[in-house]
Jmol script that loads the backbone (N, CA, C; Angstrom):
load data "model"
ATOM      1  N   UNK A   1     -79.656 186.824  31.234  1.00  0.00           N
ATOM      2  CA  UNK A   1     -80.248 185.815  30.393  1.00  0.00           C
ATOM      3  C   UNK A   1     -81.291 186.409  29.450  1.00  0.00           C
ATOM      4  N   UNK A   2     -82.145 187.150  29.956  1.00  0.00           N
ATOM      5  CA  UNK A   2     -83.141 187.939  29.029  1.00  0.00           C
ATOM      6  C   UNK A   2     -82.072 188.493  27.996  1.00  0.00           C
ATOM      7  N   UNK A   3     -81.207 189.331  28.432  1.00  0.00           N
ATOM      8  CA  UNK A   3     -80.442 189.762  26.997  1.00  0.00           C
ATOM      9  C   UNK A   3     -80.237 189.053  25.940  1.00  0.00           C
ATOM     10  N   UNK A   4     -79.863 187.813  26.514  1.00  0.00           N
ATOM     11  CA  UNK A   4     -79.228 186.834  25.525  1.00  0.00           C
ATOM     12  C   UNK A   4     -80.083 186.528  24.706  1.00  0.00           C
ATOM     13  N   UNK A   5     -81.410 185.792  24.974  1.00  0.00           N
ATOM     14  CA  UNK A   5     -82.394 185.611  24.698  1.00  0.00           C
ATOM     15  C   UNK A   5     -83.373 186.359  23.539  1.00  0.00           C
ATOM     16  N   UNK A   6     -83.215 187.740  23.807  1.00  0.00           N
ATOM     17  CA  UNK A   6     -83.502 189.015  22.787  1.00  0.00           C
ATOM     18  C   UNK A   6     -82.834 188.847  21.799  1.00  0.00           C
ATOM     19  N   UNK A   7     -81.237 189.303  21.838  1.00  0.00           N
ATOM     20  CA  UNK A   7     -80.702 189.430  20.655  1.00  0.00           C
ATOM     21  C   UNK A   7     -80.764 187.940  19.619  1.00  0.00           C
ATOM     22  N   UNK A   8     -80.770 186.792  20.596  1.00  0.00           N
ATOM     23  CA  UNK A   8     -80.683 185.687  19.557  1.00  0.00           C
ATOM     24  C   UNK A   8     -82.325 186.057  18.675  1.00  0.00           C
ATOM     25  N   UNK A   9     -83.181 186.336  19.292  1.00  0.00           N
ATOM     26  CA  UNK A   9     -84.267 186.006  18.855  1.00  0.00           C
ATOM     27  C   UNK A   9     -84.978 187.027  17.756  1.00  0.00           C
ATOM     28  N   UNK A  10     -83.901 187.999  18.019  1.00  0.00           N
ATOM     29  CA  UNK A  10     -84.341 189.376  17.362  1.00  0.00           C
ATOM     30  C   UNK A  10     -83.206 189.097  16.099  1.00  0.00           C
ATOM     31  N   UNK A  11     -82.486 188.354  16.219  1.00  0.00           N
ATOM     32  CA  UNK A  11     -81.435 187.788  14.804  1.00  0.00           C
ATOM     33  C   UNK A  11     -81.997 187.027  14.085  1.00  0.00           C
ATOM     34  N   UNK A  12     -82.841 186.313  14.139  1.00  0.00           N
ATOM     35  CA  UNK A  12     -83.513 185.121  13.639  1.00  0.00           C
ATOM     36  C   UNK A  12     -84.951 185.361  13.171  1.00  0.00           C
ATOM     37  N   UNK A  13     -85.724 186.718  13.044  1.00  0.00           N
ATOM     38  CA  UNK A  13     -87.128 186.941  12.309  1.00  0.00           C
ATOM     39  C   UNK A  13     -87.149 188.140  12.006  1.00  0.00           C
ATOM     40  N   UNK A  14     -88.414 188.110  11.240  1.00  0.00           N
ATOM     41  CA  UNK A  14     -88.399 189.259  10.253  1.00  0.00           C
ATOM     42  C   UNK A  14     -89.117 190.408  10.603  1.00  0.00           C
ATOM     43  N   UNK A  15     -89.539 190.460  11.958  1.00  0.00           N
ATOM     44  CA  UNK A  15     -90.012 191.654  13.054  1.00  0.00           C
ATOM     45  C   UNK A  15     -89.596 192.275  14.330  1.00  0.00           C
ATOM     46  N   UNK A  16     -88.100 192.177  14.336  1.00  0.00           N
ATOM     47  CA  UNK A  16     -87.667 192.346  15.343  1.00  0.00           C
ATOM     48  C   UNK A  16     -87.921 192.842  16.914  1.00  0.00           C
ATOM     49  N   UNK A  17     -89.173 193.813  16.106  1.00  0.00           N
ATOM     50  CA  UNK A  17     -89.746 195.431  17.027  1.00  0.00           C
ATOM     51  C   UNK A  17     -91.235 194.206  17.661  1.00  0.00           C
ATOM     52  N   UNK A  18     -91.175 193.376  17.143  1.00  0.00           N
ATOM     53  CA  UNK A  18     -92.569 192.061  17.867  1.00  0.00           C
ATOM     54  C   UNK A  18     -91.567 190.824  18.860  1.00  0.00           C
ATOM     55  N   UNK A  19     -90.462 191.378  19.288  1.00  0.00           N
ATOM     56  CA  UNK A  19     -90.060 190.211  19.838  1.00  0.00           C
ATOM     57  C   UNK A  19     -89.993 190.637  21.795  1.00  0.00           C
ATOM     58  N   UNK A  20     -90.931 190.085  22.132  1.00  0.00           N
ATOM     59  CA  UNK A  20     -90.954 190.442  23.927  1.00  0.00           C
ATOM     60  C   UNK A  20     -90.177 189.629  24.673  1.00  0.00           C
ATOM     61  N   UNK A  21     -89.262 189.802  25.705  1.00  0.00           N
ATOM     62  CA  UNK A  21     -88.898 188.689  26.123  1.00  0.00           C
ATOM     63  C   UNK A  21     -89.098 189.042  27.811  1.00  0.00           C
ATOM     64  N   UNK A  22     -90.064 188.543  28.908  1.00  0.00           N
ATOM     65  CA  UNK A  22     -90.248 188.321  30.210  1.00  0.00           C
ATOM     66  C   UNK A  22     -89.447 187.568  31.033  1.00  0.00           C
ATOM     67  N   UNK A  23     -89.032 187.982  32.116  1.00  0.00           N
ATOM     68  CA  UNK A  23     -87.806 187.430  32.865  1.00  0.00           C
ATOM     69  C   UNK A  23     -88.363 187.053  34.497  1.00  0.00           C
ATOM     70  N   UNK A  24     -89.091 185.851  34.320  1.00  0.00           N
ATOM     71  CA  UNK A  24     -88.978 185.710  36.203  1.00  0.00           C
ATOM     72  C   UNK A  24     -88.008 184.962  36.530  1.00  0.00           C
ATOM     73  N   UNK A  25     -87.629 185.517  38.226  1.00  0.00           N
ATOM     74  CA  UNK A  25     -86.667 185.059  39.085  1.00  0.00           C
ATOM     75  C   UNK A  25     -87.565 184.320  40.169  1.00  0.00           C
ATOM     76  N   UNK A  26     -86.931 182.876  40.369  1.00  0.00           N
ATOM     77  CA  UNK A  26     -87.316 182.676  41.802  1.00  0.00           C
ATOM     78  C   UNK A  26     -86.291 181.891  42.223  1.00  0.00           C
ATOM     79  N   UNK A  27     -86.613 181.126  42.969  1.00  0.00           N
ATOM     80  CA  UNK A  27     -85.550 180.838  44.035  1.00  0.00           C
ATOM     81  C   UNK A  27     -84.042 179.930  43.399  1.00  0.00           C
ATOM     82  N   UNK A  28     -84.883 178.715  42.630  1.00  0.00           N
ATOM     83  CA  UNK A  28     -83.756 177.724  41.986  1.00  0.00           C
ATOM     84  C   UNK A  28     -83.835 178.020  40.733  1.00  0.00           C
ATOM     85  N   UNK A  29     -84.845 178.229  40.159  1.00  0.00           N
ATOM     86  CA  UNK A  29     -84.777 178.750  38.447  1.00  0.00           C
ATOM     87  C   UNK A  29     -85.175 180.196  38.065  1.00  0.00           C
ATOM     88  N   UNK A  30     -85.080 179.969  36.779  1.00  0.00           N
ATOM     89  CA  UNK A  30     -85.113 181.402  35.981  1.00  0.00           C
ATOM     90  C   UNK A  30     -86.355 180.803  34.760  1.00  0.00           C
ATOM     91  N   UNK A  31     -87.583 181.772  34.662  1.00  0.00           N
ATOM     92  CA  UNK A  31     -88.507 181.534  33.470  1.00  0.00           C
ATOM     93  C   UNK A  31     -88.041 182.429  32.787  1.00  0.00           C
ATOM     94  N   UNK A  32     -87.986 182.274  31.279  1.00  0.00           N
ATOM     95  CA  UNK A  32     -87.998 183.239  30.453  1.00  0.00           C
ATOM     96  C   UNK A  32     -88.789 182.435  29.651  1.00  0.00           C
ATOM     97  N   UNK A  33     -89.681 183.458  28.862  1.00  0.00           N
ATOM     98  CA  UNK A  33     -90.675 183.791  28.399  1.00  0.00           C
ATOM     99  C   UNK A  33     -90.577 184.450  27.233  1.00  0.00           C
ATOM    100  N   UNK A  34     -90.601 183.986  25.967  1.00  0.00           N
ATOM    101  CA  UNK A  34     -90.408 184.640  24.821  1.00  0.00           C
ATOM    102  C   UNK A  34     -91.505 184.633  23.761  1.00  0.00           C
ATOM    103  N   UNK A  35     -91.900 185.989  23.516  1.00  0.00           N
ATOM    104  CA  UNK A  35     -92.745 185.524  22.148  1.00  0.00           C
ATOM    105  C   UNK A  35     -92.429 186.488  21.333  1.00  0.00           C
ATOM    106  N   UNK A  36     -93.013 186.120  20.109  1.00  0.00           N
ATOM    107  CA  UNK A  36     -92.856 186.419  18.488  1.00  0.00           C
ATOM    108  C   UNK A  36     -94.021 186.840  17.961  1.00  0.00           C
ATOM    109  N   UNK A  37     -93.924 187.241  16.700  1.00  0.00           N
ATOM    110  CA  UNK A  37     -95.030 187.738  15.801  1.00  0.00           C
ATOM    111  C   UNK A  37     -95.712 186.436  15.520  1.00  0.00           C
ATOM    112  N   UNK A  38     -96.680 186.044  15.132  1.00  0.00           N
ATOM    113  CA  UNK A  38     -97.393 184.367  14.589  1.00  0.00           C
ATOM    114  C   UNK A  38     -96.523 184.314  13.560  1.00  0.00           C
ATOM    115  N   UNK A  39     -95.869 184.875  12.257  1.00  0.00           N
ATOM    116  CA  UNK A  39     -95.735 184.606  11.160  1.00  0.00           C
ATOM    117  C   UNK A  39     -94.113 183.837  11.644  1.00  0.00           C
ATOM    118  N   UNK A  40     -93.435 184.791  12.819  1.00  0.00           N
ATOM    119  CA  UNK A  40     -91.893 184.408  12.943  1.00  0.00           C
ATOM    120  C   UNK A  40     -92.251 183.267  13.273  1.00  0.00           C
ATOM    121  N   UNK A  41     -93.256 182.135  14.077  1.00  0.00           N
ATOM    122  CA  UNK A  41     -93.116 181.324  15.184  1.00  0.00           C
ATOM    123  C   UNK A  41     -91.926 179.994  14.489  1.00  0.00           C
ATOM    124  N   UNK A  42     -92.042 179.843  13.255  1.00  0.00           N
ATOM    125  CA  UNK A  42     -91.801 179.138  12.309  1.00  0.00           C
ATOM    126  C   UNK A  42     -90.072 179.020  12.659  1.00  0.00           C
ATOM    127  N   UNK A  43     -90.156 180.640  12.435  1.00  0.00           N
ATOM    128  CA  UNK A  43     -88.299 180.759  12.378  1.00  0.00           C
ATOM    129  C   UNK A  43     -87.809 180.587  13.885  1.00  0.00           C
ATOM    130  N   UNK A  44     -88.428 180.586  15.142  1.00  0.00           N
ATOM    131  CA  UNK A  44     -87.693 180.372  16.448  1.00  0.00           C
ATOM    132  C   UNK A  44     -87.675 179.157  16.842  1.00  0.00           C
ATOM    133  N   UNK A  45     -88.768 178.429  16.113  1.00  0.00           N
ATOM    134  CA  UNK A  45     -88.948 177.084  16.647  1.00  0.00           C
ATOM    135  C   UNK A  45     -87.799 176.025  15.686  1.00  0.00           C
ATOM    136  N   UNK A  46     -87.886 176.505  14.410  1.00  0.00           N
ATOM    137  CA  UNK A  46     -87.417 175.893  13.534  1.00  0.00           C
ATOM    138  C   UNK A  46     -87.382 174.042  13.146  1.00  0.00           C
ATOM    139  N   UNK A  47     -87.080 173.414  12.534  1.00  0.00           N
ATOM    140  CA  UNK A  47     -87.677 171.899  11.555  1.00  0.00           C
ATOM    141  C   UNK A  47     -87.263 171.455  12.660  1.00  0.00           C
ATOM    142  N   UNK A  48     -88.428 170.392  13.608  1.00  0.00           N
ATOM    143  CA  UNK A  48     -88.619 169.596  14.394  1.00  0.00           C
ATOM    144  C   UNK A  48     -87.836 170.403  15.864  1.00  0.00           C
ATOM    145  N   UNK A  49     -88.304 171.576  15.891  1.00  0.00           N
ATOM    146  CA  UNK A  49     -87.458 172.392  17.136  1.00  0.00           C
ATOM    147  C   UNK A  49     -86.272 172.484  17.668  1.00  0.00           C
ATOM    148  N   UNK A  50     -85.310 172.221  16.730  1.00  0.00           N
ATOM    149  CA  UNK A  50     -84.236 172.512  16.429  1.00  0.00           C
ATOM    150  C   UNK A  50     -83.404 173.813  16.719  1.00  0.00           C
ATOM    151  N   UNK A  51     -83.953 174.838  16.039  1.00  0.00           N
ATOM    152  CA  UNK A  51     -83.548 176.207  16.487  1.00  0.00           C
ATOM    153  C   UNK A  51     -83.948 176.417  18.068  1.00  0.00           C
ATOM    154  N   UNK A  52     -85.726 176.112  18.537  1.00  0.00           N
ATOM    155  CA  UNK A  52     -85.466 175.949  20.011  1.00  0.00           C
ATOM    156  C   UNK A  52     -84.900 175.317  20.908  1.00  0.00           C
ATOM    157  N   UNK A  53     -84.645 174.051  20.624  1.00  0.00           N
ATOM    158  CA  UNK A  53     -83.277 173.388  21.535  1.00  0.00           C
ATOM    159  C   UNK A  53     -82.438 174.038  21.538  1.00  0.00           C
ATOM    160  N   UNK A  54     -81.764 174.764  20.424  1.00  0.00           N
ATOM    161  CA  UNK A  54     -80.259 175.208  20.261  1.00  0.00           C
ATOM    162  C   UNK A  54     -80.377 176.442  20.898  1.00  0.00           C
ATOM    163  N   UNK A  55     -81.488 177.014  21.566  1.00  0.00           N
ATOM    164  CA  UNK A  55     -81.404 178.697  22.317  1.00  0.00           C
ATOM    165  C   UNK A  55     -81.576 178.022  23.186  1.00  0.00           C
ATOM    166  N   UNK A  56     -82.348 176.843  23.836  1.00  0.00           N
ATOM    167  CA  UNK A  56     -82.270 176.199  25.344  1.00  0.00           C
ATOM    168  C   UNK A  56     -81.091 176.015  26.149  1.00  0.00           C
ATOM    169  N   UNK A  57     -80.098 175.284  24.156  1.00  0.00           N
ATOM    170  CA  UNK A  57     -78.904 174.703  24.947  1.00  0.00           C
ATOM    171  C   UNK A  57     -78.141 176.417  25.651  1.00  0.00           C
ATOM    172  N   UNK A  58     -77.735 177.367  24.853  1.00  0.00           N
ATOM    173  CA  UNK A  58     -76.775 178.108  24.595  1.00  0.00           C
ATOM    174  C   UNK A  58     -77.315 179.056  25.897  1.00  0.00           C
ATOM    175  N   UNK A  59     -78.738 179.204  26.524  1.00  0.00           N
ATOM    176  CA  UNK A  59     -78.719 179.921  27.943  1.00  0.00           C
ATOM    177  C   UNK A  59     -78.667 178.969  29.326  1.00  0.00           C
ATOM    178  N   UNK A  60     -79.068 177.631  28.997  1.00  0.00           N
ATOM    179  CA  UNK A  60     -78.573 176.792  30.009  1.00  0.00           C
ATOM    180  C   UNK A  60     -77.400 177.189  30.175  1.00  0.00           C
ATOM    181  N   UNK A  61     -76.187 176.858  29.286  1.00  0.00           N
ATOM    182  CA  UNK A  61     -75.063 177.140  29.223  1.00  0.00           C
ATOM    183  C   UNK A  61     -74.691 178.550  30.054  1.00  0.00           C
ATOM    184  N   UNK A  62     -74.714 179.488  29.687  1.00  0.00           N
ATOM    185  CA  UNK A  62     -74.713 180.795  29.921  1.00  0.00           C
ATOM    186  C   UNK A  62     -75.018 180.956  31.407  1.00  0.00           C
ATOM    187  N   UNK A  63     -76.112 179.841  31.789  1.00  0.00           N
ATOM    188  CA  UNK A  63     -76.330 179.902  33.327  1.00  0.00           C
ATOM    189  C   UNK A  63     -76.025 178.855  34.224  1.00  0.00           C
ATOM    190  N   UNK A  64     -74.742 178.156  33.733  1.00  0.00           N
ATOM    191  CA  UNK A  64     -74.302 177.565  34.757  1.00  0.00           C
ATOM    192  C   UNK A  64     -73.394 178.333  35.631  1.00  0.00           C
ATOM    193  N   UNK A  65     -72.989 179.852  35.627  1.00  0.00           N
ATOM    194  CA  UNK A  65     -72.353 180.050  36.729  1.00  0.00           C
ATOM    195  C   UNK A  65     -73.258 180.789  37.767  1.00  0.00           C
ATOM    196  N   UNK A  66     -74.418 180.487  37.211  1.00  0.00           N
ATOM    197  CA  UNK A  66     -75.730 181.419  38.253  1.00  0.00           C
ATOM    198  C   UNK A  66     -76.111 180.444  39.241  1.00  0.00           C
ATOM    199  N   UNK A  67     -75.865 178.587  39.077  1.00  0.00           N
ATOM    200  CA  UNK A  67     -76.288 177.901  39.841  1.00  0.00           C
ATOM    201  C   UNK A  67     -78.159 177.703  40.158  1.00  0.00           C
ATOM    202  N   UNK A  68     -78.390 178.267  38.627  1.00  0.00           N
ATOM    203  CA  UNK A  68     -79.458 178.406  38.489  1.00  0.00           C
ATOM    204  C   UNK A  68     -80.060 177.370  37.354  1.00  0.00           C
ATOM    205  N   UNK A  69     -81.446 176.575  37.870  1.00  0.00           N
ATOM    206  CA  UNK A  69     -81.926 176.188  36.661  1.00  0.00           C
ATOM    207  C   UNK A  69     -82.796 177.223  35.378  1.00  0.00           C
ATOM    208  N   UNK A  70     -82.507 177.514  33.983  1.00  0.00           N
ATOM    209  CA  UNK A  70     -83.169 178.248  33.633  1.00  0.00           C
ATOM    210  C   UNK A  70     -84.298 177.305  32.212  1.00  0.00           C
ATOM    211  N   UNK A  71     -85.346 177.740  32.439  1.00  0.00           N
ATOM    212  CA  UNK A  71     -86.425 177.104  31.191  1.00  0.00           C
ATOM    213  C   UNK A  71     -87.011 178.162  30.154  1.00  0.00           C
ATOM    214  N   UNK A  72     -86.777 178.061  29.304  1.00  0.00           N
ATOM    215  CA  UNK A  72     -87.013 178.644  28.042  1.00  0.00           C
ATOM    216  C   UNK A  72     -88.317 178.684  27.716  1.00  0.00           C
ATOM    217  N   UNK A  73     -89.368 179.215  27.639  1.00  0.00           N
ATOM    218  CA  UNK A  73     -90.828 179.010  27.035  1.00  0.00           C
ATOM    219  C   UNK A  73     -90.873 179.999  25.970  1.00  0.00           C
ATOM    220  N   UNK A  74     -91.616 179.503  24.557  1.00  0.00           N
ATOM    221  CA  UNK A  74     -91.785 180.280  23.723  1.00  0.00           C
ATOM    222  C   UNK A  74     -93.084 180.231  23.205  1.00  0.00           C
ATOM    223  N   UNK A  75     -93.795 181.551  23.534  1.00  0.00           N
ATOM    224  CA  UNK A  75     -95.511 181.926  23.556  1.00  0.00           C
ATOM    225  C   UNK A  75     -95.463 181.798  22.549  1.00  0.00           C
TER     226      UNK A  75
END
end "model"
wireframe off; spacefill off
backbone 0.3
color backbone group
């Protein structure tokens, strides 16, 4: 999931080399933890958080065969 998470996020701003992404595991879910440069925050979140729903939807997705809940946070 962190992978996924990177490359979408490293496709979508104009600092690629500023994009961190943190991965905790625990028992029923998965945190990931993403942040950006201040200037990108614009481009991950995108008009009325749009672009962030649409990376919520696409690793939820990705982790339904983990049987895992996963939550997206973006620092």
């Amino acid at each position: 999931m962190k992978k996924l998470v990177e490359v979408i996020a490293k496709s979508l701003v104009d600092n690629p080399d500023q994009v961190k992404v943190k991965e905790t595991l625990g028992e029923t879910t998965i945190i990931i933890e993403l942040s950006v440069a201040p200037e990108d925050m614009g481009k991950v979140i995108g008009k009325q958080g749009r672009i962030a729903k649409a990376i919520r939807t696409v690793v939820k997705s990705a982790a339904v065969k983990t049987d895992k809940k996963v939550i997206v946070e973006i620092i």
